[in-house]
C-alpha positions as CSV (number, residue, x, y, z in Angstrom):
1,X,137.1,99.7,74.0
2,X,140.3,98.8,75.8
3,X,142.3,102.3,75.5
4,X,141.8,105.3,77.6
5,X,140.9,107.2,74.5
6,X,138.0,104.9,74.0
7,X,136.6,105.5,77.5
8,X,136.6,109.5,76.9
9,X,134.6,109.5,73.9
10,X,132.7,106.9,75.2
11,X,131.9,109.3,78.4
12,X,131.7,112.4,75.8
13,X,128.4,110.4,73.5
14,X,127.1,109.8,77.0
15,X,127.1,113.0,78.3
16,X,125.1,114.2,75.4
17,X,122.8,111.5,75.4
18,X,121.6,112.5,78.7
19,X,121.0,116.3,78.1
20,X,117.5,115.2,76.4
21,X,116.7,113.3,79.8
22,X,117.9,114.9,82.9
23,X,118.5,118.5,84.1
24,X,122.2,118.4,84.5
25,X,124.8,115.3,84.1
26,X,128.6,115.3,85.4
27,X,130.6,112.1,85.1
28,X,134.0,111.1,86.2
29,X,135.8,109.0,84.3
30,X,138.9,107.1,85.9
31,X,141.4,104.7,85.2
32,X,144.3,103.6,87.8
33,X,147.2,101.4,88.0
34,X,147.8,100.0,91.5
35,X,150.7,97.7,93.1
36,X,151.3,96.7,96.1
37,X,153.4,94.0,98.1
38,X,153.5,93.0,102.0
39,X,156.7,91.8,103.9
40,X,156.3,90.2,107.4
41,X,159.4,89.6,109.3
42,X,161.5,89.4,105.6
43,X,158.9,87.2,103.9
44,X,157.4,88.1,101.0
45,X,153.3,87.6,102.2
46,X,151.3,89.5,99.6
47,X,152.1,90.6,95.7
48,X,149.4,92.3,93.6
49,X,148.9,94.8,90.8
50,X,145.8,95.3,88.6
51,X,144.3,98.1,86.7
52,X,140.8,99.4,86.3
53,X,138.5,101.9,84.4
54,X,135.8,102.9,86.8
55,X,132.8,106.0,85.4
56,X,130.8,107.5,87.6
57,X,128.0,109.6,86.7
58,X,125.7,112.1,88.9
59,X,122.8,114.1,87.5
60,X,119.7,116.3,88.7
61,X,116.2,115.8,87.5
62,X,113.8,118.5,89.1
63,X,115.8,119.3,91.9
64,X,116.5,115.4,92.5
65,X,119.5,113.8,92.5
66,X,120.9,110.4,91.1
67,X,123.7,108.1,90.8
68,X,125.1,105.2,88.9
69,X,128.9,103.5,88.3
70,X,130.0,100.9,86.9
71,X,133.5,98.9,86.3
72,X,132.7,97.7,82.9
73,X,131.7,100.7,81.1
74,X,131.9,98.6,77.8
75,X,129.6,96.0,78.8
76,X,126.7,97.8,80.9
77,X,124.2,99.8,79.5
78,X,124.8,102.8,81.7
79,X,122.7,105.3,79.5
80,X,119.6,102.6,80.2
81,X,120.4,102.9,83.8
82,X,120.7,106.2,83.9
83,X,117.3,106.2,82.4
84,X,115.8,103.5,84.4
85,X,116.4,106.0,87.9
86,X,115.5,109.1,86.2
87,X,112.2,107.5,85.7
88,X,112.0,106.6,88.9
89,X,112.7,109.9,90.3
90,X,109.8,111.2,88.4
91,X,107.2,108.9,89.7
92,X,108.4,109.6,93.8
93,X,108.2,112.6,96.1
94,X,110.3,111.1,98.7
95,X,113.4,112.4,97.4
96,X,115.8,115.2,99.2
97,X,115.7,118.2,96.5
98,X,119.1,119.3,95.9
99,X,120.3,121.5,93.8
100,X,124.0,120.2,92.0
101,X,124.4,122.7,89.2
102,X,127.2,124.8,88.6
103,X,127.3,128.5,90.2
104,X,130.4,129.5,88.0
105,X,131.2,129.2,84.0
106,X,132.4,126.0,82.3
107,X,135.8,124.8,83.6
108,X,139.1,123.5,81.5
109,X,141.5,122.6,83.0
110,X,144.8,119.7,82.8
111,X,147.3,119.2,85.6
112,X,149.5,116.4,87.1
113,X,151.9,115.8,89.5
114,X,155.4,114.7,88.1
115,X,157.4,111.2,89.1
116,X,161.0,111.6,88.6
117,X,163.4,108.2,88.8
118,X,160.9,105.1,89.1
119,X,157.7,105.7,87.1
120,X,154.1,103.7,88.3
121,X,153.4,102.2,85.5
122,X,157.3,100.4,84.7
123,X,157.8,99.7,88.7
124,X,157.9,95.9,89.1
125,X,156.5,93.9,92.0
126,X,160.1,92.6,92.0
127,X,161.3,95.8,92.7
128,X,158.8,96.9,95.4
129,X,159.6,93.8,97.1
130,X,162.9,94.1,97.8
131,X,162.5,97.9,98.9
132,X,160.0,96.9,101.3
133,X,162.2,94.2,102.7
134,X,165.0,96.7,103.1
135,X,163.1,98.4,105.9
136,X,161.2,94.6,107.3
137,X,165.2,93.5,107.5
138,X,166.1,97.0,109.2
139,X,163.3,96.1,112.2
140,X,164.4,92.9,112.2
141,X,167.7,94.0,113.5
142,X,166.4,96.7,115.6
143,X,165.2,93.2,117.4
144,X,161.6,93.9,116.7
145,X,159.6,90.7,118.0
146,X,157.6,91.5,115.0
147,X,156.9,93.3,111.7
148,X,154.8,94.0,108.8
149,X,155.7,96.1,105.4
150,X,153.4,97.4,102.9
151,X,154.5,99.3,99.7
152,X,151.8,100.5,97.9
153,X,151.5,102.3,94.9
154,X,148.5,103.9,92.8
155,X,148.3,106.2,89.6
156,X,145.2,107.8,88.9
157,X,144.4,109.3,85.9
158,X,140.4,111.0,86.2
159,X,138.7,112.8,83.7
160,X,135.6,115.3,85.1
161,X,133.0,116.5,82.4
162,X,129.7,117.9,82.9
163,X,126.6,119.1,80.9
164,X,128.1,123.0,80.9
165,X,131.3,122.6,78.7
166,X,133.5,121.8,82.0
167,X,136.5,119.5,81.3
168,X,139.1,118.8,83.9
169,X,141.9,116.1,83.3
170,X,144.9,115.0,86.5
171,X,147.1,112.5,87.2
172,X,148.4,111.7,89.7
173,X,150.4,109.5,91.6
174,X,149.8,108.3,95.0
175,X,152.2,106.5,97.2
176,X,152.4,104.9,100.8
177,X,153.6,102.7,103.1
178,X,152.4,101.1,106.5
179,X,154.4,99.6,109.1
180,X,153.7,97.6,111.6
181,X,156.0,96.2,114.4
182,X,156.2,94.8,118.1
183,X,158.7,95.9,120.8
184,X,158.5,93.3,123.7
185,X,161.1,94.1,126.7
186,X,159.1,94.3,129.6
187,X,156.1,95.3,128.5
188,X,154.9,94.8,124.7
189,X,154.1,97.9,122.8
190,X,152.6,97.8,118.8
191,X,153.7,100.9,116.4
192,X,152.0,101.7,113.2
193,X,153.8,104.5,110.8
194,X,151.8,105.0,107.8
195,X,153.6,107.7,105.5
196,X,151.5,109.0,102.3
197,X,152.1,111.2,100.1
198,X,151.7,112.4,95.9
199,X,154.7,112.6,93.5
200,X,157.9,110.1,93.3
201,X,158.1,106.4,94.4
202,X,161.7,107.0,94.8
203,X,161.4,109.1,97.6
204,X,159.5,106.5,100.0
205,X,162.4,104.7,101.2
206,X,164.3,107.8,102.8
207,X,160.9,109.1,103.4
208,X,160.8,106.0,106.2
209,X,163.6,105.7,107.1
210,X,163.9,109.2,108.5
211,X,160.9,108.0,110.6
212,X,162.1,104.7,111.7
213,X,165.3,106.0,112.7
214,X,164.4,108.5,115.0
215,X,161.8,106.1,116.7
216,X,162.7,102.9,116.7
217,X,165.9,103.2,119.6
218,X,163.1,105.4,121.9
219,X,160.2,102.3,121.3
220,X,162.2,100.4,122.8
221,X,162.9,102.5,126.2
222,X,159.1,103.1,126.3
223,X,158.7,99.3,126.2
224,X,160.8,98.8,128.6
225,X,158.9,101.6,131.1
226,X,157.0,100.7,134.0
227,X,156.4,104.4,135.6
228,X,152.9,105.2,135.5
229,X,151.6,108.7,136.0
230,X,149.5,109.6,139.3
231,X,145.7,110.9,137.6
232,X,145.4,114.5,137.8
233,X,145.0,117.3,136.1
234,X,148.0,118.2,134.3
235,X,149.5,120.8,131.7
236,X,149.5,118.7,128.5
237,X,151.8,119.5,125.0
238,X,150.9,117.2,122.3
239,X,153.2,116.1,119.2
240,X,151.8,117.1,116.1
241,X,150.8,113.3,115.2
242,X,148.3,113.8,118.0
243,X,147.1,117.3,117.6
244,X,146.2,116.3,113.7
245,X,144.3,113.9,115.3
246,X,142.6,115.8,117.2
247,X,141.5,118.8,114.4
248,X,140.5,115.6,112.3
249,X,138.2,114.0,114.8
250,X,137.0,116.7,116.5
251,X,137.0,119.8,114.1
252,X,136.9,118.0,110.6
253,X,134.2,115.6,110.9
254,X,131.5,117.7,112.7
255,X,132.3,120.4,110.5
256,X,131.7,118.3,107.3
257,X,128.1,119.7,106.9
258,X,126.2,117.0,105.2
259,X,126.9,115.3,108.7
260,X,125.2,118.3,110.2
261,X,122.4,117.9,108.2
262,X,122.4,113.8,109.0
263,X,123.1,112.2,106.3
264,X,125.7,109.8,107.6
265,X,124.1,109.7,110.9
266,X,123.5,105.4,110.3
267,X,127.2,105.2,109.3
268,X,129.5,107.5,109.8
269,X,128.1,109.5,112.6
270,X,126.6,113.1,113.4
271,X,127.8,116.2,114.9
272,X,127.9,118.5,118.2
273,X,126.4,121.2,115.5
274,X,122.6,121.2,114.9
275,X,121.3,122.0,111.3
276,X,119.6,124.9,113.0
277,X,122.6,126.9,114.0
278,X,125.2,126.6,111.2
279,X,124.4,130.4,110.2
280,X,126.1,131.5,113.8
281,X,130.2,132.2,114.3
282,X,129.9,129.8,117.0
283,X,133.3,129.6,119.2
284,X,134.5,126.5,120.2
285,X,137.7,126.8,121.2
286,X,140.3,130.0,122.6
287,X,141.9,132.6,120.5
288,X,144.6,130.6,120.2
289,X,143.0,127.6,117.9
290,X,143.2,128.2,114.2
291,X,142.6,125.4,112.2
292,X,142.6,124.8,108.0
293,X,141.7,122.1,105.7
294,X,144.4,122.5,102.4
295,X,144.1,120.2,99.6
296,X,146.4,122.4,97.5
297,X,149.4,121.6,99.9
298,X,151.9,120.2,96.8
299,X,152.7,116.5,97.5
300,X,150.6,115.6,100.5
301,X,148.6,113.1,99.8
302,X,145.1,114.7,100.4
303,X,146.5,116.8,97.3
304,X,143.5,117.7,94.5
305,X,143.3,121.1,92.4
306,X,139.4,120.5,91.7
307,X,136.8,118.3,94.1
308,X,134.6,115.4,92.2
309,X,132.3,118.4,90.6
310,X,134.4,120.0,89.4
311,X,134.6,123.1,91.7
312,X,138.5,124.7,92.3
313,X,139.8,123.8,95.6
314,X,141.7,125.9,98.0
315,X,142.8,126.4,101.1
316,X,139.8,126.9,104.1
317,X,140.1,128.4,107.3
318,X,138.1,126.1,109.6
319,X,138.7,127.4,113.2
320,X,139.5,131.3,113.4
321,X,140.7,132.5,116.7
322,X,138.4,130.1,118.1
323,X,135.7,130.4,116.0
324,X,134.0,128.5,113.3
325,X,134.9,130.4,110.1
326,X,133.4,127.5,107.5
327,X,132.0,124.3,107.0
328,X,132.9,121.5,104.9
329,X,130.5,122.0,101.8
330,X,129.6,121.1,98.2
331,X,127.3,122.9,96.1
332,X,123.8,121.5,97.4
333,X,124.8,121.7,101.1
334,X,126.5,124.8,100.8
335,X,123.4,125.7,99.1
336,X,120.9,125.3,101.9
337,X,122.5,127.8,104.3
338,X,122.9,130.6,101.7
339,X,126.9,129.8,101.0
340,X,129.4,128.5,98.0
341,X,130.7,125.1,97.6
342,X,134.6,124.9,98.8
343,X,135.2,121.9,96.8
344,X,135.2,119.3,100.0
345,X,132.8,116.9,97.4
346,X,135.3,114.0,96.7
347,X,134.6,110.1,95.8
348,X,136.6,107.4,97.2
349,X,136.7,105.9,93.6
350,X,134.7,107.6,90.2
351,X,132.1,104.3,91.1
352,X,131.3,105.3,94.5
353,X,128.8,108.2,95.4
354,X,131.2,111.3,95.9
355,X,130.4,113.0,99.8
356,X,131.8,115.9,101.5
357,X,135.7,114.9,103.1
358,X,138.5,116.4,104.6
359,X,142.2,116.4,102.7
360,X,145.0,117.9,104.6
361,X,143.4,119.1,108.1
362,X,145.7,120.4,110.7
363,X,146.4,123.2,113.9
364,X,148.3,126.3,112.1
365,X,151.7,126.6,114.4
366,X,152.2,129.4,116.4
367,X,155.3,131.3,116.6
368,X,156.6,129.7,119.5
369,X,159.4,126.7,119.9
370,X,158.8,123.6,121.4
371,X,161.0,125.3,124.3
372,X,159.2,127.7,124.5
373,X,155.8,125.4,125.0
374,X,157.8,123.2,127.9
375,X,158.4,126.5,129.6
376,X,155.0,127.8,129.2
377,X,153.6,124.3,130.8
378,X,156.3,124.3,133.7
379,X,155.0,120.9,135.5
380,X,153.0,118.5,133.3
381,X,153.2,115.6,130.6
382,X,154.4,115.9,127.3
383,X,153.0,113.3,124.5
384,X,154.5,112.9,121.6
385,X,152.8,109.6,120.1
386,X,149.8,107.9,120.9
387,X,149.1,104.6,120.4
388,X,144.8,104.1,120.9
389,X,141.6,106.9,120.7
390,X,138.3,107.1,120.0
391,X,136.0,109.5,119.9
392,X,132.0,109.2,120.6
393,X,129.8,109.6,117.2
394,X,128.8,113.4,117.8
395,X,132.7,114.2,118.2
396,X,132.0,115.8,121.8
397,X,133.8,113.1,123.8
398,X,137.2,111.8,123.6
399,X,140.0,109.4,124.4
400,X,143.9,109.8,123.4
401,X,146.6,106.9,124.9
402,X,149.8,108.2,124.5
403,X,152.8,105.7,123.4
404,X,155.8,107.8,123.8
405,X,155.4,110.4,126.3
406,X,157.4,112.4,129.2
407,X,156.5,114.7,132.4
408,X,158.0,117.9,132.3
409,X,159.6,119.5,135.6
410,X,160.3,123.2,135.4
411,X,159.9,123.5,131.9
412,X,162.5,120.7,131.0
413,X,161.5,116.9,129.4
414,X,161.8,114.6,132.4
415,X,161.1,111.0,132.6
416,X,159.0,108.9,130.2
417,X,155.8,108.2,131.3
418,X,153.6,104.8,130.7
419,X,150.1,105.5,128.8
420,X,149.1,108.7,130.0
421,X,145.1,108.8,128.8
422,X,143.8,112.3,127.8
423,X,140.0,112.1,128.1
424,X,137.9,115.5,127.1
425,X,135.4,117.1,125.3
426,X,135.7,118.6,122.8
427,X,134.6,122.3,124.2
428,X,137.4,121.6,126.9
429,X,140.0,120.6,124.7
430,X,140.0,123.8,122.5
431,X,139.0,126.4,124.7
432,X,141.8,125.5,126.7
433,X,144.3,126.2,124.0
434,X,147.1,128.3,125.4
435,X,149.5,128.2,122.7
């Protein structure tokens, strides 16, 4: 059973094996190719590559929901697994009833996302190598103290099926990078640049480069900076590395409503938003915020046409003029407050429990310049990177260090600044949004 082909009907005898046992039964079935190398300061460090076949299946048994995976889909009884928990469910009452069944028709569906130049599966380690030590031998004569390269590269091929007919195929390719360097003049500063994104390998290099370029000449001013800002209030603009940030931390998460309800209060966190009001168009921000979630944006890397049940994705309006528009939701979620899954259920991997998670989450733009915005602050502090945050586990309270960051004096860019710190709630933060 070492072809792909194999693996499908395997998952198709499956599938109507279980009908007899449980309710309803969705699997995902996926294989990937992954390769990856690490440079530090021009050495090669790390080389690997490996491929996997990973199934995942979910079903419902009277309202109760189970899981099981596996790696070796060949050599572990899944269906007797399968069987072993259903069994199980029937003999407890301690389970949380959710309902996972469809609320449209049966699905079909193929799509992929194209690689020109370089394909995944014929890129050698060889090769990724020496493009990733292009950019480590770049730093190194930007006279970085230090630096770290990582080319990685993944291609994912998933199959979805369920007990209703549905059949969705993709593949797609995922790539990034992450660099890491130190600038030490007077005072040493560390960067990270992670770039990520679906379609062509061939693209990464300029991809970085366009990033590294226009950074690495300023990292080393703001290194060399000493002038600290007096603590005040101030008029703040934010780059938009740190105003994604924010809408993920603050907006994304608490709005991700299987957190509302607790579920990944022991690991991941809860929310400002109690189970008890999600029903109301609460406003948490001014009429200025509007912020989406978009997995269909073509090539980011948060990219998916159809979440890990199958449901079609598109794009959500989380934040309208201040107020929350929608949650995060699957089917049983959505389910409990009277609403429609908007296919946020996704899996790390086919083997690992799908939850509800962001893709693509970010501030709309307004129509206004980034002159325009110095002008409308006057006298304050631009930041443009940051370089620490964190954020308390109900997303209310907050922490942003910038890295590269400038007052500004009568609406112009003045002098850099040395780690201006933001720290805010949440509620302050968006309701005073003025552009």
């Amino acid at each position: 059973m070492s072809e792909f082909s194999d693996y499908f009907n395997f998952s198709e005898r499956l599938l109507k094996r279980l009908r007899n046992k449980v309710d309803f039964s969705q699997i995902n079935l996926e294989s990937s190719v992954s390769k990856g190398v690490w440079i530090t300061n021009g050495k090669l460090n790390i080389a690997e590559e490996g491929d996997e076949v990973l199934i995942g299946i979910r079903f419902s048994k009277k309202g109760k929901v189970g899981f099981v995976s596996s790696n070796l889909p060949n050599k572990f009884d899944i269906y007797d697994e399968v069987n072993r928990l259903s069994e199980k469910i029937d003999r407890t009452s301690k389970f949380e009833i959710n309902d996972i069944s469809p609320d449209v028709n049966a699905v079909n569906e193929k799509y992929e996302v194209r690689e020109n130049g370089d394909k995944i599966e014929e890129l050698n380690l060889d090769k990724l190598g020496k493009d990733a030590n292009v950019i480590s031998e770049y730093l190194q004569e930007k006279k970085t103290k230090t630096n770290n390269v990582f080319f990685g590269v993944t291609l994912i091929r998933n199959v979805f099926m369920d007990s209703t007919g549905s059949l969705i195929e993709s593949k797609i390719p995922l790539i990034n990078s992450l660099v890491t360097l130190v600038i030490d003049e007077l005072n040493p500063i560390t960067r990270y640049f992670q770039t990520g994104y679906t379609g062509t390998y061939s693209d990464l290099h300029s991809k970085l480069m366009d990033k590294l370029k226009d950074e690495i000449n300023i990292l080393h001013k703001v290194s060399k900076n000493t002038n600290k800002i007096i603590p005040k209030k101030y008029n703040v603009v934010v780059g938009s590395e740190i105003s994604g940030l924010m809408a993920h931390e603050s907006v994304g998460h608490p709005l991700e409503l299987d957190r509302v309800f607790g579920r990944e209060q022991a690991q991941g966190g809860s929310s400002y938003f109690d189970k008890g009001d999600v029903s109301n168009r609460r406003r948490i921000g001014s009429d200025k915020v509007n912020i989406f979630d978009d997995p269909t944006i073509s090539g980011s890397y948060g990219f998916y046409k159809f979440d890990s049940e199958g449901t079609k994705a598109s794009k959500r309006k989380l934040i309208d003029k201040g107020i929350v528009n929608s949650f995060l939701m699957d089917r049983s979620y959505a389910r409990k407050i009277g609403m429609q899954s908007n296919a946020a259920l996704r899996s790390a991997n086919a083997a690992a429990e799908p939850i509800i998670r962001m893709a693509n989450t970010y501030v709309e733009p307004d129509n206004i310049t980034f002159e325009d915005l110095l002008e409308q602050a006057k006298d304050g502090i631009y930041i443009k990177s940051f370089n620490e945050w964190n954020i308390n586990e109900t997303r209310e309270n907050q922490k942003y260090v910038g890295l590269e960051a400038y007052y500004i004096k009568n609406g112009k860019l003045g002098e850099l600044i040395k780690d201006p710190v933001i720290e805010i709630t949440t509620k302050s933060l968006w309701n005073n949004v003025a552009a």
